[in-house]
C-alpha positions in Angstrom: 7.5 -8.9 4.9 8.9 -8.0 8.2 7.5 -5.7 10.8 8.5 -4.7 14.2 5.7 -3.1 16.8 5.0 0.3 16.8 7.3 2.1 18.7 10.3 0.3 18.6 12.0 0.4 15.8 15.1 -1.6 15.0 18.4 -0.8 15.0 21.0 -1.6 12.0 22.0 -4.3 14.0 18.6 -6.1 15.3 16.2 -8.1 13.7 13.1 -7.1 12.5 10.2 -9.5 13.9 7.6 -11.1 11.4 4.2 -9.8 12.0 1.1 -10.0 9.8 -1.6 -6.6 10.4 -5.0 -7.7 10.0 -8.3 -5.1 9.9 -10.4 -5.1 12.9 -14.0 -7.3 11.8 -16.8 -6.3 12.9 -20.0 -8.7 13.0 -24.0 -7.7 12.8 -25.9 -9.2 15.1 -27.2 -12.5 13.5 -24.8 -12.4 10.5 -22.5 -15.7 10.4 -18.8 -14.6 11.3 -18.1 -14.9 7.0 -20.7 -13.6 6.2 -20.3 -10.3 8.0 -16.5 -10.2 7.0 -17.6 -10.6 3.2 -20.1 -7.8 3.3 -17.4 -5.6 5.0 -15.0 -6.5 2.4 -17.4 -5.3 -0.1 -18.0 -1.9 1.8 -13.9 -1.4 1.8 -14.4 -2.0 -1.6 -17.0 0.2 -2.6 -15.3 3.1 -0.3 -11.8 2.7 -2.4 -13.3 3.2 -5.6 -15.9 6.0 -4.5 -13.3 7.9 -3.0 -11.0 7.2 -5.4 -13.5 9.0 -8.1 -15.2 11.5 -6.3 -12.4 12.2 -3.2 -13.0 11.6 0.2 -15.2 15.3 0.8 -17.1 14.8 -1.8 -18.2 11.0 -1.0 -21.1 10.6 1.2 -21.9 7.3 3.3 -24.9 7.0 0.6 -22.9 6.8 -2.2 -20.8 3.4 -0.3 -23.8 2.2 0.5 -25.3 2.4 -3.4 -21.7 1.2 -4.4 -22.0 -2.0 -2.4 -25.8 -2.6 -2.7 -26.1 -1.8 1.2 -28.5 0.5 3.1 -26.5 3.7 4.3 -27.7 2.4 7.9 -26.0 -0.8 7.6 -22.5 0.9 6.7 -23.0 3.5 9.9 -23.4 0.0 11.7 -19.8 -1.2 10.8 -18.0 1.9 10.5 -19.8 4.6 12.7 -18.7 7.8 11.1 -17.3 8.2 7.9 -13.5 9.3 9.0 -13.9 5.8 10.2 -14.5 4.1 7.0 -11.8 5.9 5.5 -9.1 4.3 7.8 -10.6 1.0 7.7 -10.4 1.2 3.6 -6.8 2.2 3.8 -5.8 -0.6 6.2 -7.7 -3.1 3.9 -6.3 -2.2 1.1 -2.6 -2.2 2.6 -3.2 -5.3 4.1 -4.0 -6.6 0.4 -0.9 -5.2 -0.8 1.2 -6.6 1.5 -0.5 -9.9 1.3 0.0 -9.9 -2.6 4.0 -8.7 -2.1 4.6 -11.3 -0.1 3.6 -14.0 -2.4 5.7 -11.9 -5.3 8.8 -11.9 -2.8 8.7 -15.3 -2.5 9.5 -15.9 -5.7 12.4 -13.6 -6.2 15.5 -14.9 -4.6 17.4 -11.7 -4.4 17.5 -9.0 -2.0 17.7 -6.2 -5.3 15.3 -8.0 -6.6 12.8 -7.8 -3.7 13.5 -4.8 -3.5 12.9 -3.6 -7.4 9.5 -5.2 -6.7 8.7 -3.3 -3.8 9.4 0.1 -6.3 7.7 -1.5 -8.9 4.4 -2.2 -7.0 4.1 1.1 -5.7 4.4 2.8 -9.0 3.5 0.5 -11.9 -0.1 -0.7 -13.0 -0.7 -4.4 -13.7 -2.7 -3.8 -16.7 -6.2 -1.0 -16.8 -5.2 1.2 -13.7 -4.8 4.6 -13.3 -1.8 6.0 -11.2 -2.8 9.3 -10.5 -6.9 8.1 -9.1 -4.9 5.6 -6.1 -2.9 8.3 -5.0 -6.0 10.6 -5.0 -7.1 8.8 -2.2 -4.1 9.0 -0.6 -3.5 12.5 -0.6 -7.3 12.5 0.8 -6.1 10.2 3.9 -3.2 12.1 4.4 -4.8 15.6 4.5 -7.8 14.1 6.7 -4.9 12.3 9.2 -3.5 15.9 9.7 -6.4 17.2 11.7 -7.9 13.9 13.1 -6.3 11.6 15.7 -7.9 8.5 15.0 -7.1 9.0 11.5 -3.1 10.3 12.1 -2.7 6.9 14.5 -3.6 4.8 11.0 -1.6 7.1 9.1 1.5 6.4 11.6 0.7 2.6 12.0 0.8 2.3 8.1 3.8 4.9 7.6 5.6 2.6 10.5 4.8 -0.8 8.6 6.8 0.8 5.1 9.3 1.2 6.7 10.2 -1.4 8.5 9.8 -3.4 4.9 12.0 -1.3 3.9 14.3 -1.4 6.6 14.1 -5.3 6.6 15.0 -5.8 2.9 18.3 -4.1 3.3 19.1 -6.0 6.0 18.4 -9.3 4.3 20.8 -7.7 1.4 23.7 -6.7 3.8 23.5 -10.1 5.3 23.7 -11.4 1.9 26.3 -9.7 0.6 24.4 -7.2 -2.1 24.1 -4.4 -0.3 26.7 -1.8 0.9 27.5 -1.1 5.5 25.0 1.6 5.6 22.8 2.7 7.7 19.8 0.6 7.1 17.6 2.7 9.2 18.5 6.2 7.6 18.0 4.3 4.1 14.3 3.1 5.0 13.3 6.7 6.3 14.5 8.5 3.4 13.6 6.0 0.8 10.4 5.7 2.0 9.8 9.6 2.0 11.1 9.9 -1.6 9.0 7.3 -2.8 5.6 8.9 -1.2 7.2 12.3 -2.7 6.9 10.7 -6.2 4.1 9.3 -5.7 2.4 13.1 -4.8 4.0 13.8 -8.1 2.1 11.6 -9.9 -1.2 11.9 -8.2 -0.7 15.8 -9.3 -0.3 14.6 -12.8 3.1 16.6 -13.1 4.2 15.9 -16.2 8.1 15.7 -15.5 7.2 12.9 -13.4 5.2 9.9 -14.4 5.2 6.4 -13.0 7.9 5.7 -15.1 9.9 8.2 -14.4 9.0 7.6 -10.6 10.2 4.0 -10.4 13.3 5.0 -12.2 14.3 7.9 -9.7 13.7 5.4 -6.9 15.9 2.6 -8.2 18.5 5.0 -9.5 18.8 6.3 -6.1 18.5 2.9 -3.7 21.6 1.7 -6.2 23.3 4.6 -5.3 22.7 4.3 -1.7 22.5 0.8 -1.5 26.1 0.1 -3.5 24.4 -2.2 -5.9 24.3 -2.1 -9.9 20.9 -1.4 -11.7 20.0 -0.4 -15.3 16.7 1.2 -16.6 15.5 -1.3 -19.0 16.2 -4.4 -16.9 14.6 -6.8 -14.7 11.4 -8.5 -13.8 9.6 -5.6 -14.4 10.8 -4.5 -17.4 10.4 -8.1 -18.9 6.6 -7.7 -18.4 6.6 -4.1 -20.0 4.8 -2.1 -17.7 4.1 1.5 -17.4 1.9 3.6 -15.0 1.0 2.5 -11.4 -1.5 1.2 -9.8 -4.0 -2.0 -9.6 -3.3 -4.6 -6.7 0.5 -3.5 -7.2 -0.1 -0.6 -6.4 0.9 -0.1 -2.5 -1.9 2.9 -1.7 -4.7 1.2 -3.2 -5.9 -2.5 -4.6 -8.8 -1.4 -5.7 -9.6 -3.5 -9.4 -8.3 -6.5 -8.6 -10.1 -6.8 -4.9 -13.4 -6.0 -7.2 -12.3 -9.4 -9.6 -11.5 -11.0 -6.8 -15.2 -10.6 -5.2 -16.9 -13.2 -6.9 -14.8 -15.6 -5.9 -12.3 -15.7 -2.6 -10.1 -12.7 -2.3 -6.4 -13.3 -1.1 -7.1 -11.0 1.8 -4.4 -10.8 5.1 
């Protein structure tokens, strides 16, 4: 998926550049360079679901560290404080979504399509997931981000980075013909905002709005906006009868599948 720098956002008329985000690695002294990388992997790990079940104020560097069969020291060594571990979790686990989407965009040769996916992963569960416990941790990051600058310059980085996948998809579909002459910027930036709206929805349990209901609002409206036809009911996603959110699809956290993916080698970004 496309991504411009920070900063600079394109205009309807420019380009976004490719660009792959990758998590800062630390290394203990006298670990091998993949070694160190796997055992932070399996802290990220540990720190998604923790949070995810307990929520971020009620999760203590202890509990990771029992999670991931670590000493608490050790994760202090990577992380430093636990604000810090947070951040690093949620850029992990975005970087595995957007690692995963790209290799489901690939396949999809259509810029509706793409973009159906895109919906689709943030609000429907691959199989065992629970919608609501993702965007838990979410709401957690987003409430922390609000009173801690390190934390708000991840929160703006990843906020930046939806977007712009946004914004790039409805270029592609202009270029291509699908798509109506609007304004591909004011698109991304309220598209993106409604889908996060939903997803609050969800994570609150409302019961007017479930993940169903979620990914139909947001296709209903990008037809709208977008000039394109779409119909409840139809597609990729409806073939593989899903309902719910969450899982690697899900775009706030890819929790399960990174824990199957453990024992063997994770598709990582």
């Amino acid at each position: 998926m496309a991504r411009i720098p920070a900063g600079k956002r394109a205009t309807d008329h420019e380009q976004a550049t490719s660009r792959t985000a990758h998590v800062n690695m630390s290394v203990r002294p006298g670990a091998t360079g993949g070694a160190a990388d796997l055992r932070r992997e399996q802290m990220l790990r540990a720190t998604l679901e923790v949070i995810a079940e307990r929520g971020f104020a009620d999760t203590r560097i202890a509990d990771v560290a029992e999670r991931a069969g670590a000493s608490p020291a050790l994760v202090i060594y990577y992380f430093k404080t636990k604000d810090q571990l947070l951040a690093d979790a949620i850029r992990y686990s975005e970087d595995s979504w957007y690692a995963d989407g790209q290799r489901r965009m690939a396949a999809i040769p259509t810029a509706a399509g793409k973009l159906e996916e895109i919906v689709a992963m943030s609000f429907l569960p691959e199989a065992d997931a629970d919608p609501a416990g993702s965007w838990l941790l979410w709401l957690d990051f987003w409430a922390l981000s609000a009173r801690h600058r390190d934390v708000a310059s991840v929160r703006q980085k990843s906020d930046e980075r939806w977007r712009e996948t946004i914004h790039s998809l409805v270029l592609a579909g202009q270029d291509a013909g699908e798509f109506c002459a609007c304004s591909a910027v004011d698109f991304a930036d309220g598209f993106s905002a409604l889908l996060d709206g939903l997803a609050v929805q969800i994570a609150l349990a409302d019961p007017a709005v479930n993940a169903d209901r979620a990914f139909e609002l947001g296709m209903r409206f990008a037809a709208q906006q977008l000039g394109f036809d779409w119909a409840a009911g139809r597609g990729r996603r409806a073939a593989k009868s899903r309902s719910g959110r969450a899982g690697n699809g899900t775009r706030r956290a890819a929790v399960r599948d990174d824990k199957r993916a453990a024992s063997g080698r994770r598709d990582g970004s």
